[in-house]
C-alpha positions in Angstrom: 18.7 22.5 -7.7 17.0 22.6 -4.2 15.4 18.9 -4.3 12.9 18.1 -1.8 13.6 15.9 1.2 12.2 12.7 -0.2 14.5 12.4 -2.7 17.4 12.5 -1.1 16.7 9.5 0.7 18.6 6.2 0.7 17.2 3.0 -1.3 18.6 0.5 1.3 15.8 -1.3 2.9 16.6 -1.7 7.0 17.6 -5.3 8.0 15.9 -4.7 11.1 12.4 -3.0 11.9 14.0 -1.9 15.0 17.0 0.7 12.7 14.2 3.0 11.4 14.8 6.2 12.7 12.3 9.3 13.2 14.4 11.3 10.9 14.1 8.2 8.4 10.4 8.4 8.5 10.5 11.5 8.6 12.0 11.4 5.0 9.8 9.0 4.4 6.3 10.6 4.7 7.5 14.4 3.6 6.1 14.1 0.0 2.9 13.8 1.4 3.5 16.1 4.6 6.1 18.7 4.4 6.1 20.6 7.2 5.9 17.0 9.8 8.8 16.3 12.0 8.7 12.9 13.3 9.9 13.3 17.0 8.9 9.2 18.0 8.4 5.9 16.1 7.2 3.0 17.9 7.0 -0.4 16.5 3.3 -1.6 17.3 3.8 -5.4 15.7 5.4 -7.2 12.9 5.2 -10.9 11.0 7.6 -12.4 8.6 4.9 -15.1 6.0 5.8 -14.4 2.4 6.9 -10.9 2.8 8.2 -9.2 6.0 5.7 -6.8 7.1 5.5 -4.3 10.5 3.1 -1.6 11.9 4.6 1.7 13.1 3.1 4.4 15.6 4.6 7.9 14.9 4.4 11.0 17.2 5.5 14.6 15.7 7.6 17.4 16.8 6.4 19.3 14.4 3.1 19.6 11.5 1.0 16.8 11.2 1.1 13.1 9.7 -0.4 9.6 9.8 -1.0 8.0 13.1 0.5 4.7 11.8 2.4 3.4 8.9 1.9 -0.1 7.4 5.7 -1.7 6.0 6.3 -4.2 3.9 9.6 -5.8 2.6 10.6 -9.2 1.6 11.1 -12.0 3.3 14.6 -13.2 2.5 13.1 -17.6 2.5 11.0 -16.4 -0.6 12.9 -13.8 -2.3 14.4 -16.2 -4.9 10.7 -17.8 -5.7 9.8 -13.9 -6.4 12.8 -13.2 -8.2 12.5 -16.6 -10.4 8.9 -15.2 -11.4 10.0 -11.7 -12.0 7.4 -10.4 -9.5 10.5 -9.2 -7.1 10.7 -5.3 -7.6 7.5 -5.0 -9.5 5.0 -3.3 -6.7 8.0 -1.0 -5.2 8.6 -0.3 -9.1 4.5 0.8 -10.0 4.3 3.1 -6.9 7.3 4.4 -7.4 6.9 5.5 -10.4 3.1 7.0 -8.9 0.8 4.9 -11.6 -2.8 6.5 -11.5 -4.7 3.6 -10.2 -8.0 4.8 -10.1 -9.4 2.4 -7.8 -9.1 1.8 -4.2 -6.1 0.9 -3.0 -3.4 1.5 0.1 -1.9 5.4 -0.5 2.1 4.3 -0.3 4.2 6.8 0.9 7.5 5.4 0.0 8.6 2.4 -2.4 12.0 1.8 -2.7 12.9 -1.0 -5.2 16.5 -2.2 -3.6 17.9 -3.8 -6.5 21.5 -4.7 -5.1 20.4 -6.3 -1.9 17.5 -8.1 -3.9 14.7 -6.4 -1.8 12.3 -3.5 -1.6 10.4 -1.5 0.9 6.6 -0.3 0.9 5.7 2.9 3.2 1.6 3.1 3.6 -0.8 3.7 5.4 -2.3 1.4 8.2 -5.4 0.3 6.3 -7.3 -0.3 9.6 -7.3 3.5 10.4 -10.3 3.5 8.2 -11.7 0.8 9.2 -10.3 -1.9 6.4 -11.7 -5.5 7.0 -8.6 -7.6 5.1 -10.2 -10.9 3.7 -9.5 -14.3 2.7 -11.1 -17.5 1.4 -12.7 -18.6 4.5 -14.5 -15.2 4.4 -16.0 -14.9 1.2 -17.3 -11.6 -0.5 -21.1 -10.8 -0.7 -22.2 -10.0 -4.4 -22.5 -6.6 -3.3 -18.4 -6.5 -2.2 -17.6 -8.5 -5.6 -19.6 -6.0 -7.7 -18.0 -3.0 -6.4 -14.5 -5.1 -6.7 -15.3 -5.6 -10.4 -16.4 -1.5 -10.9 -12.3 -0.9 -9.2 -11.2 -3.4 -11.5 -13.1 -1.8 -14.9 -12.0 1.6 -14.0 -8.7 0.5 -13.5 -8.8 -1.4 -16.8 -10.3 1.2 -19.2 -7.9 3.6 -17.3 -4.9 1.6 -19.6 -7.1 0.2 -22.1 -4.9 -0.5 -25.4 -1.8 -0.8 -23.2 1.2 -1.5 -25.0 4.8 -1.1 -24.1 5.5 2.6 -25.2 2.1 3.8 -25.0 2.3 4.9 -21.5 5.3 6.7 -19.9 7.3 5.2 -17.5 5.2 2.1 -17.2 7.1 0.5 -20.2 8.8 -1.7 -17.9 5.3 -3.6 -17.1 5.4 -7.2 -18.5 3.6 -8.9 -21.2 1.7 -11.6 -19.3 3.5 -15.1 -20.6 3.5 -18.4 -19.5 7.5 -18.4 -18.5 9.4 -20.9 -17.3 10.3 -19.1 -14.0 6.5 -19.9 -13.3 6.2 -23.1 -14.7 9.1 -24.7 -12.6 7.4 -24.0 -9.9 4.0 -25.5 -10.9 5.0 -28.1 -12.3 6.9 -29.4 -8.9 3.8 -28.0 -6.5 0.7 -28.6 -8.1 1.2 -32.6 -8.2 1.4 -32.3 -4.3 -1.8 -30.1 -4.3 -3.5 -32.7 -6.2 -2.7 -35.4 -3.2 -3.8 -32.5 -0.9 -7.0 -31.4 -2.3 -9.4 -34.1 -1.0 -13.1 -34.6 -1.9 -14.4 -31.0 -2.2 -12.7 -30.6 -5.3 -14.3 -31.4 -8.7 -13.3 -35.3 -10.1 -12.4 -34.0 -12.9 -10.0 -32.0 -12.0 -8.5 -35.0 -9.4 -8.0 -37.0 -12.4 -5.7 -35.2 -14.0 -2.0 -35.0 -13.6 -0.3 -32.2 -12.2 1.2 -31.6 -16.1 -1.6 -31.4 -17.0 -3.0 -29.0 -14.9 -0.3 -26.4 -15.5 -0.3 -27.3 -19.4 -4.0 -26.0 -18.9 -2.7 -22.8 -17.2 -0.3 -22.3 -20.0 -2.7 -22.3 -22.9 -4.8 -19.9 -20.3 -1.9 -17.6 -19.8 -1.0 -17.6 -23.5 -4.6 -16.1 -24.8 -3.9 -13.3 -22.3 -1.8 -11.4 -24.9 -4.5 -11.5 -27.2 -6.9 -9.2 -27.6 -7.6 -5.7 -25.9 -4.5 -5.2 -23.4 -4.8 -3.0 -20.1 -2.7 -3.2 -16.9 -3.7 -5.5 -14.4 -3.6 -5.9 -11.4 -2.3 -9.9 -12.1 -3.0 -11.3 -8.4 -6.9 -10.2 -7.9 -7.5 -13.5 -5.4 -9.6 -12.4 -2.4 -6.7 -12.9 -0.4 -5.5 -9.3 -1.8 -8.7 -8.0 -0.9 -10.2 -5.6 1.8 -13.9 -4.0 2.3 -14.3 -0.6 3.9 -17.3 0.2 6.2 -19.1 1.8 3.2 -18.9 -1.8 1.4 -16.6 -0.5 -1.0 -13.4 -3.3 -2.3 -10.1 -2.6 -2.4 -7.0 -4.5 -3.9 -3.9 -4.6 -2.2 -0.5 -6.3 -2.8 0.2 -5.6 -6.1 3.3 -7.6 -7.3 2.0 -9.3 -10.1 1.2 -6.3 -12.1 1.3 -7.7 -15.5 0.2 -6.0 -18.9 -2.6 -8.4 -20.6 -6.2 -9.3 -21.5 -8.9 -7.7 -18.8 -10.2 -12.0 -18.2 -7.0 -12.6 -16.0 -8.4 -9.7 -13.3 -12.4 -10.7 -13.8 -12.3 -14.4 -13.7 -9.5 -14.8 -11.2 -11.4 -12.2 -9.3 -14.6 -13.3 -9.2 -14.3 -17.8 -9.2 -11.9 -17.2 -6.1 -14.0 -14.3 -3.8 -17.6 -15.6 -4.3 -18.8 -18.8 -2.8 -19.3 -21.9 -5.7 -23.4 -21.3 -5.4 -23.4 -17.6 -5.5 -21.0 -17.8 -8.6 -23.4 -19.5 -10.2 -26.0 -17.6 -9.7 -24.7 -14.2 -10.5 -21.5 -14.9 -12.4 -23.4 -13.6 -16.1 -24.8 -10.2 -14.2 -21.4 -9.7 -12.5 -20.2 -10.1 -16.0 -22.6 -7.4 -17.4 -21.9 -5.2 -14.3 -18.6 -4.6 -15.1 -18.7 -4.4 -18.9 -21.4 -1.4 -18.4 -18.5 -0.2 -15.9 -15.8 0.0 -18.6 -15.6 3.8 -19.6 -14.8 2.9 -23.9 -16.2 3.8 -26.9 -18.7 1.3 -27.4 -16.7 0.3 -30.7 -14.2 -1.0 -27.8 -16.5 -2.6 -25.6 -15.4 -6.0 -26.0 -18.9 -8.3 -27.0 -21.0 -10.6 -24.9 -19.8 -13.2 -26.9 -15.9 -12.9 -26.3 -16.0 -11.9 -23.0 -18.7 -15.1 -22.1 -15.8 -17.3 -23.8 -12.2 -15.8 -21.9 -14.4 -16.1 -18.8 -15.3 -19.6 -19.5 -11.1 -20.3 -19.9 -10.2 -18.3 -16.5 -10.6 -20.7 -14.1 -7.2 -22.9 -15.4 -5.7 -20.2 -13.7 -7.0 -20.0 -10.9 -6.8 -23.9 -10.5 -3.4 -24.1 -11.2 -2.1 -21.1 -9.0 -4.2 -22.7 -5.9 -3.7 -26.0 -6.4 0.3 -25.5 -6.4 0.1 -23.5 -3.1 -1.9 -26.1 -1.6 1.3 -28.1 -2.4 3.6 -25.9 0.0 4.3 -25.7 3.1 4.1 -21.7 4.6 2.6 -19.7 1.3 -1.0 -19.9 2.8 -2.9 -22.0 5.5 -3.8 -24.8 3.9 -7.7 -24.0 4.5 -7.5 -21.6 2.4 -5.9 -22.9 -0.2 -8.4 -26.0 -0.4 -11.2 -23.4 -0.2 -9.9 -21.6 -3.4 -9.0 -25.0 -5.0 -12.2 -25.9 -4.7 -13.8 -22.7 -6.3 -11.6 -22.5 -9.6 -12.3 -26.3 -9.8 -15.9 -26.2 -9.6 -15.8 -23.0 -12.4 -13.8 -25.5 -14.6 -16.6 -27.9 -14.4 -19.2 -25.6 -14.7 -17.8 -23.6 -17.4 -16.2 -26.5 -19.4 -13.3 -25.1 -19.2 -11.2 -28.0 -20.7 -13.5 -27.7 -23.6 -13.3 -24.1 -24.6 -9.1 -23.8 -23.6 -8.0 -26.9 -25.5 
């Protein structure tokens, strides 16, 4: 059997940006563009955070290709915290096995989970060849960008709507979302230091609770997220994972927490962390309408006003909990932006009486 060049190429992610050959990317891109011969690769820049990631210029002997290439790998200081969380291989693991995600999203051109060396590798394409503007907490989404995020994110979710784990071939290795302990060590020894951390923007209420608490909060949370209608989600939706194209349409990149569970986890973590506290507020219930009207269901499976007003009321303990704990390390994220996000999820607890619907 004449197999085509793609698959003949070797999962071993390169210890050094600097090894990756043009026959190696030529490999690498020929599912997408047979005929290209990759005759030059230059590396253009590269940053190690919590993943190890490099930009690529290519020039061609032969056919035609992508200017640039986008790479991303792990960084060997945080594999273990990924592994402890079963997030490690899960991104490399959904594009390789070419998941339909019908929303926007980075094209990948290559994902190798790397299972014996505890790594993985990511070929895409350089986002800011069309004009991607990545943001973060400091930047926060108009309700425009956050509407159009929610329309991805209920596309995506009727897409796999009544998700189980042998409805949907090859994705039967996607996880149940569950509060395990891989994630609750972790919490339980950050968020305490994120409380000391947080200072005076975040709600009272929240600074007078104990870091157990906190993450017994996010447990209960995590917990109702097996009940009800399941879909897959993306499981990481924080603006931070975000871009907007010059057309104003959102995109969602960084993808490994893909999780099987309730639609809520996406929407509320979504929406508390990538609008600011006052325009939450204001628009929180038509965002919420905007993306049920989005869901492509039978109406018999369009969940009510009345359920989805009460998961979104018990989001924010996630949100508060996962931000709160990388406020308390040192390296995840600039502490600005943790604070900022803090903040948001705290002031949706308050607002939403959070502590009273979860408990």
């Amino acid at each position: 059997m004449n197999l085509p060049r793609w698959a003949s190429l070797k999962p071993v992610v390169p210890r050094r940006w600097e090894d990756l050959t043009p026959e190696w990317m030529t490999q690498a891109i020929s599912r997408d563009h047979p005929d290209a011969v990759v005759s030059k690769v230059t590396l253009v820049g590269s940053d190690d955070g919590t993943n190890r990631r490099a930009r690529f210029a290519l020039d061609y002997a032969q056919g035609t290709g992508p200017k640039r290439l986008f790479l991303k790998a792990h960084a060997p200081s945080h594999r273990f915290v990924h592994l402890r969380n079963g997030n490690l291989f899960l991104e490399s693991r959904l594009f390789a096995a070419r998941a339909d995600l019908p929303l926007e999203h980075p094209h990948v051109y290559l994902a190798v989970p790397d299972y014996p060396r505890l790594d993985f590798l990511l070929v895409m394409e350089d986002l800011t060849l069309r004009g991607a503007d990545p943001l973060d907490a400091l930047r926060p989404m108009t309700v425009d960008q956050a509407a159009s995020g929610l329309r991805g994110l209920a596309a995506l979710h009727s897409r796999y709507w009544g998700m189980g784990k042998r409805t949907h071939k090859g994705l039967g290795w996607i996880k149940q979302w569950a509060p395990s302990q891989g994630w609750q060590v972790g919490l339980r020894k950050r968020v305490p230091i994120g409380l000391t951390r947080a200072g005076d923007g975040v709600a009272a209420s929240v600074l007078s609770m104990s870091g157990d608490e906190v993450v017994d909060l996010w447990v209960a949370n995590v917990t109702t997220l097996a009940n009800g209608a399941q879909t897959l989600l993306h499981g990481d939706a924080h603006i931070g994972n975000t871009y907007v194209l010059p057309n104003g349409q959102s995109g969602f990149l960084d993808w490994q927490v893909v999780r099987r569970g309730n639609w809520v986890q996406d929407l509320g973590y979504f929406m508390v962390g990538s609008l600011t506290i006052a325009d939450r507020r204001q628009h929180e219930r038509h965002l919420l309408e905007l993306y049920r009207d989005a869901l492509q269901l039978p109406a018999s499976e369009l969940p009510s006003w009345d359920e989805m007003w009460l998961r979104y009321r018990q989001s924010p303990a996630y949100g508060l909990a996962i931000w709160l704990s990388t406020l308390g390390t040192d390296g995840w994220q600039p502490h600005a932006v943790s604070r900022a996000l803090a903040e948001r999820y705290a002031a949706a607890f308050d607002d939403l009486e959070t502590l009273k619907v979860l408990l």
